[in-house]
LOKE-642515 format. One line per field, with one value per residue (C-alpha): residue number from 1; residue in one letter; x, y, z. Coordinates in steps of 0.02 Angstrom, whole numbers. Layout:
N
i	c(NUM/...)
aa	c(A/...)
X	c(X/...)
Y	c(Y/...)
Z	c(Z/...)
This chain:
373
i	c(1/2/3/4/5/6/7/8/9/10/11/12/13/14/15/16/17/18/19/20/21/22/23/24/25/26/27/28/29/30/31/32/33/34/35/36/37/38/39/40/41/42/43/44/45/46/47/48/49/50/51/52/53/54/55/56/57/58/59/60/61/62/63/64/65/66/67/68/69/70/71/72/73/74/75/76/77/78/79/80/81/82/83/84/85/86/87/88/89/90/91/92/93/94/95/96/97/98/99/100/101/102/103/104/105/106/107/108/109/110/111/112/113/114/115/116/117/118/119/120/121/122/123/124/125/126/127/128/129/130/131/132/133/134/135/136/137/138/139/140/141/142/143/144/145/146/147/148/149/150/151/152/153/154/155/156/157/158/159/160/161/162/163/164/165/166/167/168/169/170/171/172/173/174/175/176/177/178/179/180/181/182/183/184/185/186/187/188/189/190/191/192/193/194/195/196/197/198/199/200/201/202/203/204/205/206/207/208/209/210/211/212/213/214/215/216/217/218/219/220/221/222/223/224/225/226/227/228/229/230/231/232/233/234/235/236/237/238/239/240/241/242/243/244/245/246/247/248/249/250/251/252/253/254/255/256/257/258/259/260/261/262/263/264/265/266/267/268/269/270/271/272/273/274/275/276/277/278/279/280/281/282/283/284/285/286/287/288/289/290/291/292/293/294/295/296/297/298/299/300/301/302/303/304/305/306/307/308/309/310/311/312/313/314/315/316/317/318/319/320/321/322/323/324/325/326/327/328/329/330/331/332/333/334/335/336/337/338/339/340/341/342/343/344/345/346/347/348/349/350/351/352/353/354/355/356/357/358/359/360/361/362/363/364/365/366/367/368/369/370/371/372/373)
aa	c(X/X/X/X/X/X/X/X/X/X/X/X/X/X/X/X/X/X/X/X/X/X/X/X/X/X/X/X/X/X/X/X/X/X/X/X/X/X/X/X/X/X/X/X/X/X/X/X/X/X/X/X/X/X/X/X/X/X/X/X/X/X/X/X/X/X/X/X/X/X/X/X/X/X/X/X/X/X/X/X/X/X/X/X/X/X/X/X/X/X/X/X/X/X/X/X/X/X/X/X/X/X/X/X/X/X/X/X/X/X/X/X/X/X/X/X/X/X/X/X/X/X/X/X/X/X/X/X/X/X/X/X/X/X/X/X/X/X/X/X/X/X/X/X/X/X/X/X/X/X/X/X/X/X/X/X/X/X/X/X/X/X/X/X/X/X/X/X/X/X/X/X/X/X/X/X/X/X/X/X/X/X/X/X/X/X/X/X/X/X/X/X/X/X/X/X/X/X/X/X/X/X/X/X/X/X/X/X/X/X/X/X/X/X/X/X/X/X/X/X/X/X/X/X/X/X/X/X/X/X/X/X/X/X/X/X/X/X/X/X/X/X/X/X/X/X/X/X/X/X/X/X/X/X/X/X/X/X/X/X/X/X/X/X/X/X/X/X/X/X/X/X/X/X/X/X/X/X/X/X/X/X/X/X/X/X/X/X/X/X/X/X/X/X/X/X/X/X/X/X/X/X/X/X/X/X/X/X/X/X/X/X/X/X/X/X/X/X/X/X/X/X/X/X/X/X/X/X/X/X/X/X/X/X/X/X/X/X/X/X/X/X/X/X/X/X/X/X/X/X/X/X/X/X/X/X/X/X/X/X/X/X/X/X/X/X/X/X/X/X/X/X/X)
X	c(-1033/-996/-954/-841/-749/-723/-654/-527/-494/-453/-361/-235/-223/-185/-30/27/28/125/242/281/305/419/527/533/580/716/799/799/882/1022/1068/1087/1185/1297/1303/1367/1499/1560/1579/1681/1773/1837/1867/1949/2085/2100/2133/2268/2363/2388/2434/2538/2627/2649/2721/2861/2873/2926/3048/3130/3148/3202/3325/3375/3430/3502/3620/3797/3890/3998/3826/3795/3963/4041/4174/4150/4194/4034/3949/4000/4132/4299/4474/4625/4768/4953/5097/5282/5410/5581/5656/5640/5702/5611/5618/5523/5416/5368/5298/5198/5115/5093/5009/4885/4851/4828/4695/4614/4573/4505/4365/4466/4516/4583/4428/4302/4347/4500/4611/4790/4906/5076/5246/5433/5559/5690/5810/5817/5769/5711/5587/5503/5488/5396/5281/5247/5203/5069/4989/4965/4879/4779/4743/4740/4668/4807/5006/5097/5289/5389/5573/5646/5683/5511/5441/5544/5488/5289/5309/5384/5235/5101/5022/4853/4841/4864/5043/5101/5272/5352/5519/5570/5701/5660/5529/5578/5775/5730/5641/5454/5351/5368/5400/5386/5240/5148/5182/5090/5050/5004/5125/5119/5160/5266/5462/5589/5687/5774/5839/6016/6087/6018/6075/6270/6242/6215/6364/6462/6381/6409/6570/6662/6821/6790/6871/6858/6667/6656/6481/6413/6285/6244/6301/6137/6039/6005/5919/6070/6188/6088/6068/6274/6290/6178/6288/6467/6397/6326/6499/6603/6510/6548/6726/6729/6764/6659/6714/6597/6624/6498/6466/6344/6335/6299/6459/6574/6512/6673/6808/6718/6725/6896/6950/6900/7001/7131/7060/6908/6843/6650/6523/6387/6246/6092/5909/6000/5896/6062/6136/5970/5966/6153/6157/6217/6372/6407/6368/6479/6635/6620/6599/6750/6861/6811/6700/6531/6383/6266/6130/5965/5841/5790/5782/5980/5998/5899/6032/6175/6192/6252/6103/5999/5871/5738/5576/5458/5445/5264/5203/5295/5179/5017/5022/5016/4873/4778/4832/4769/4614/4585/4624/4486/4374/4384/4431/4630/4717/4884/4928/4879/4950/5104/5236/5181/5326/5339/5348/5495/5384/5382/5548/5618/5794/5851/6007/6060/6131/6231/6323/6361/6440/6532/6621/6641/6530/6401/6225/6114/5945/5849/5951/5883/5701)
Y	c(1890/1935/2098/2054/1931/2089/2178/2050/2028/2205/2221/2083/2142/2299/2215/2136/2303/2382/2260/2240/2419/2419/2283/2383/2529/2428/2365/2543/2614/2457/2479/2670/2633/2507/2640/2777/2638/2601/2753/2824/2669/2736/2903/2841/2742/2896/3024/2892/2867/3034/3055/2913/2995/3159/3080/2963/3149/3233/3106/3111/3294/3254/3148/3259/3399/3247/3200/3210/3350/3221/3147/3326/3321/3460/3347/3376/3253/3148/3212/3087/3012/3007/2958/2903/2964/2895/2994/2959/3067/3018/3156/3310/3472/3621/3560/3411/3502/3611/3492/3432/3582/3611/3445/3474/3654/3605/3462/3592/3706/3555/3519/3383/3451/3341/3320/3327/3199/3172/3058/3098/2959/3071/2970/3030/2908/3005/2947/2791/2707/2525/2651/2690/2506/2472/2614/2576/2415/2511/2614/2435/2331/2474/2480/2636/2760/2856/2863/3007/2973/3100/3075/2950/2828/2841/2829/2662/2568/2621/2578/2400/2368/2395/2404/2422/2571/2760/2831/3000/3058/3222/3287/3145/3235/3085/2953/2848/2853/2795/2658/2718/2727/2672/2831/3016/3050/2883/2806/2641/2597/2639/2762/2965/3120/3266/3300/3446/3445/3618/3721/3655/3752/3922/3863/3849/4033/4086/4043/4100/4253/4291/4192/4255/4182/4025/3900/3720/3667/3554/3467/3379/3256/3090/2928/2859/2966/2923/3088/3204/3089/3140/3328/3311/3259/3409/3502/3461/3471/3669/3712/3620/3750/3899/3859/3790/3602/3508/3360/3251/3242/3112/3035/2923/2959/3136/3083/3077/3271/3340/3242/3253/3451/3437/3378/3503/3633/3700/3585/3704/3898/3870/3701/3667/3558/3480/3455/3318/3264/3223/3386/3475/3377/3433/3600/3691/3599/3610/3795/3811/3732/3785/3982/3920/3870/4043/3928/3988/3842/3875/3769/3675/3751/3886/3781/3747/3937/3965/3829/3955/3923/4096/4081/3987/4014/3853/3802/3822/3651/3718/3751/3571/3496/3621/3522/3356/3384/3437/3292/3198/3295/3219/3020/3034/3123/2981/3114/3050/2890/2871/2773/2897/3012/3125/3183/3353/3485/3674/3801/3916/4055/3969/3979/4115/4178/4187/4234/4239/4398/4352/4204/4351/4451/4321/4289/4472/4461/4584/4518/4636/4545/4656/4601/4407/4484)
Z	c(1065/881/940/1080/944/801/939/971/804/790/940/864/713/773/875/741/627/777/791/587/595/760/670/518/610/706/554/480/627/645/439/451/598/526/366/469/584/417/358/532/514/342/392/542/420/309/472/544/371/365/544/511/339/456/593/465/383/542/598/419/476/645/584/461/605/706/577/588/522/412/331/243/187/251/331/524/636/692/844/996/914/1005/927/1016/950/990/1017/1003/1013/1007/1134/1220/1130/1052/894/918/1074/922/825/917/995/819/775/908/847/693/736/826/703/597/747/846/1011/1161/1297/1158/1036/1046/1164/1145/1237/1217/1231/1241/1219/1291/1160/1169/1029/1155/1204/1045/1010/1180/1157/973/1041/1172/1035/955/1101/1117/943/925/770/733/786/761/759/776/709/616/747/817/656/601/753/725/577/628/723/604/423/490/618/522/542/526/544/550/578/445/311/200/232/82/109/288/210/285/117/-70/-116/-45/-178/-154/5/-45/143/314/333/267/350/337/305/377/226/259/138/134/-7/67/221/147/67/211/293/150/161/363/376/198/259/300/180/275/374/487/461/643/642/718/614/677/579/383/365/449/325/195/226/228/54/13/113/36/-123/-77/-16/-140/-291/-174/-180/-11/39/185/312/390/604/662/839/889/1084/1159/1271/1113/1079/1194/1106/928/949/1000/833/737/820/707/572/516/507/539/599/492/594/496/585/701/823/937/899/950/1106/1144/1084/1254/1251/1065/1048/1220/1145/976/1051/1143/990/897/795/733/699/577/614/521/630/740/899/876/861/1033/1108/1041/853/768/622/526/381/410/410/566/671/733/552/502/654/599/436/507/627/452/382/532/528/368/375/540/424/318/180/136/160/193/34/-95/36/-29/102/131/121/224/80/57/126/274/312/407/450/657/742/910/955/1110/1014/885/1016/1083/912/863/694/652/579/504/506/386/236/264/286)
């Protein structure tokens, strides 16, 4: 009996040693456990913060390369940006079709180009200066970025319109005579551009110098035009210190050309014509009637000369436009503003001497271009 009791004694006691060390064993294994799930969980946190600083690294990088052009400052236009750009153009001759083929060249080669981000909504008033006020009044409804206005009238009723919207203008003798900025060196507004001041005085010499005989010019322009009246002063004043003397024949309708040519038959010995955009437009006739009379035109551009002027020495209506599609280039660039703006003039490089041969022959005078070279 006492035996069979020790033994179940030690049979429990053995139990209960096997159990004590089964729960000590437990809670040795769960604590290392919970040491080493602690532990991943740190690692894990230290592993994703740096994934985390990589990946905010890269897409400072990726940004970085995504950036527009403009943001690094190198002045590009920003990539998917598109500008529409308003045109008006007071008529149709090559003078002012120069211009603007200029103006668009000249955007071009600053990285604005029509179809990629540029619109260009081109106008042509077709002389009549009603028109440039209802298309000035387009551009604005459609609120446009830029206008460019090309010659005076055009440029007057833009101008009329708004203060807010960027104008340039070109083909403008005198932006502040014509009343379109403060002043040519700080327009003061919302309007800047460039001017086709030609070389009046150089323009007189040369007539002296191919027409020696002439005493009495005729100078033809369009009373319209503040800019043609004011290359006239410049004019008289040219011939009046070459000995010479200078009357003003204006009109202010192509239809008056006829009878306006008419009276200066007998009454002068050579026409002098000024960047007019009305004698531009009605060159053929002029040059016709003038040939006509025995009358040779010395004109203020090289577009007149094409329409049968005898010469010129001027400035290049493309390069005039060129200029204005860089300034363009930079107002979108957000580089220049058109208040602190100046009037941007062709140099006297730029000007270039042109003749028409035929209108030469017609009149029996002999040009050798090489001496104006």
């Amino acid at each position: 009996m006492k035996k069979n009791v020790l033994a179940i004694f030690m049979t429990m006691a053995f139990a209960v040693s096997m159990l004590a060390g089964c729960g000590s064993g437990d809670t040795k294994d769960t604590r290392t456990a919970q040491e080493k799930n602690e532990g991943g969980e740190d690692q894990s946190e230290a592993e994703s913060q740096e994934e985390g600083e990589d990946q905010v690294e890269s897409g400072r990088q990726s940004d970085a390369s995504e950036a527009p052009e403009d943001e690094d400052g190198s002045g590009a236009p920003a990539e998917g940006e598109t500008f529409h750009i308003g045109v008006i153009q007071l008529a149709e001759h090559p003078a002012l079709d120069a211009a603007y083929e200029g103006f668009i060249e000249g955007l071009k080669e600053e990285g604005f180009e029509e179809g990629k981000n540029i619109t260009v909504d081109y106008q042509n008033a077709q002389g009549d200066q009603s028109n440039c006020q209802t298309i000035a009044d387009k551009f604005v409804n459609d609120n446009v970025d830029l206008i460019l206005a090309i010659a005076t009238p055009a440029a007057q009723a833009a101008a009329s319109k708004t203060t807010e919207i960027p104008i340039l203008v070109t083909a403008v003798t005198d932006p502040a005579s014509s009343g379109l900025v403060e002043s040519n060196d700080a327009p003061g507004g919302n309007v800047s551009g460039t001017s086709d001041l030609t070389p009046v005085k150089e323009q007189i010499d040369l007539l002296h110098d191919l027409l020696p005989d002439a005493k009495h010019v005729g100078i033809l322009y369009c009373s319209a035009e503040d800019n043609s009246e004011f290359q006239a002063d410049i004019a008289v004043e040219s011939l009046e210190a070459l000995g010479m003397t200078g009357e003003k024949y204006t009109f202010s309708t192509l239809d008056e050309i006829q009878a306006v040519m008419d009276s200066m038959k007998g009454n002068v010995d050579a026409i002098y014509a000024p960047t007019d955009n009305k004698v531009a437009e009605g060159m053929t006739t002029v040059s016709m009637l003038a040939t006509e009379a025995g009358l040779a035109v010395i004109c203020g551009e090289s577009g007149m000369v094409d329409g049968g002027g005898l010469a010129t020495f001027g400035l290049s209506y493309h390069n005039l436009g060129k200029l204005t599609g860089e300034q363009a280039a930079s107002i979108l660039k957000g580089e220049a503003d058109t208040a602190t703006m100046p009037i941007g003039y062709l140099k006297a490089e730029d000007c270039e001497f042109s003749y028409s041969e035929e209108t030469a022959a017609a009149l029996n005078i002999t040009i050798d271009p090489s001496k104006y070279e």
